[in-house]
VOMI-316456 format. One line per 4 residues: their letters; for each residue x, y, z of C-alpha. Coordinates in steps of 0.05 Angstrom, whole numbers. Last residue first. Layout:
# VOMI-316456
A> X:Y:Z; ... $
END
This chain:
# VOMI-316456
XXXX> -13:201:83; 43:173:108; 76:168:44; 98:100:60 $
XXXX> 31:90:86; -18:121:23; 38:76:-23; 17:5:11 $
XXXX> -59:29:19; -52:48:-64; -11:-24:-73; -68:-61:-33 $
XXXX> -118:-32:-71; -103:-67:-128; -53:-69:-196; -4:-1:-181 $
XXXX> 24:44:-223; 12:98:-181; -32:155:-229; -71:91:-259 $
XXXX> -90:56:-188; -110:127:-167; -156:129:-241; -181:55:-232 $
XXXX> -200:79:-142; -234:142:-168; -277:107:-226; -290:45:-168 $
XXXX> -314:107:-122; -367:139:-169; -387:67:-187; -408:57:-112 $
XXXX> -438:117:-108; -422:188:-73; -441:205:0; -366:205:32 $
XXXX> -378:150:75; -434:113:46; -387:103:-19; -333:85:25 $
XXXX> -370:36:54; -394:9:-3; -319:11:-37; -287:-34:20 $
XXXX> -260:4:84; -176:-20:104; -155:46:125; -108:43:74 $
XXXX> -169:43:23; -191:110:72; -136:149:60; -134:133:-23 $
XXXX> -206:152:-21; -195:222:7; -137:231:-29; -185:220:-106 $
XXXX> -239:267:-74; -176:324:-65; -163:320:-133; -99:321:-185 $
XXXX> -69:261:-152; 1:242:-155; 32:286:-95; 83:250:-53 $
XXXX> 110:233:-120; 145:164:-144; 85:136:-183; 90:204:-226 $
XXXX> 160:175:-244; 126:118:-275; 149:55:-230; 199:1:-242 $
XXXX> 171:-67:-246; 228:-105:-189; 161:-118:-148; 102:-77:-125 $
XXXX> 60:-56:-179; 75:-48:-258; 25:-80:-294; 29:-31:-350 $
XXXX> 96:-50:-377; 80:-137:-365; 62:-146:-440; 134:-105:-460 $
XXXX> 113:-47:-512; 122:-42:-588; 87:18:-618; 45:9:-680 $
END
């Protein structure tokens, strides 16, 4: 079994450094997942995100876990806080 720190994963927005992938302008792998990542920053909550691009609610919390994933980040607040510093 692999030894890793309790904290590793929970990287977000403090001295927890970030995966490289975190650090690229480009994490995502789909156009859906940019979509939603604009819009968090935009301040929507998942149902109206869900109304907005016609998917479901559970649809957008699987898109909004895997984004959190790619960034390193806890909440939606760290994906709005990385879709404005990469002025997406």
């Amino acid at each position: 079994m692999r030894w890793s720190h309790p904290r590793s994963r929970y990287a977000c927005c403090g001295d927890w450094p970030r995966s490289a992938r975190s650090r690229s302008s480009r994490p995502f792998h789909s156009e859906r997942e940019r979509q939603i990542a604009e819009i968090i920053a935009k301040g929507r909550t998942n149902q109206e995100i869900a109304a907005e691009l016609f998917i479901s609610l559970s649809t957008v919390k699987t898109h909004l876990a895997s984004i959190q994933h790619k960034l390193g980040v806890r909440n939606r607040v760290g994906i709005a806080a990385w879709a404005w510093e990469s002025k997406l």
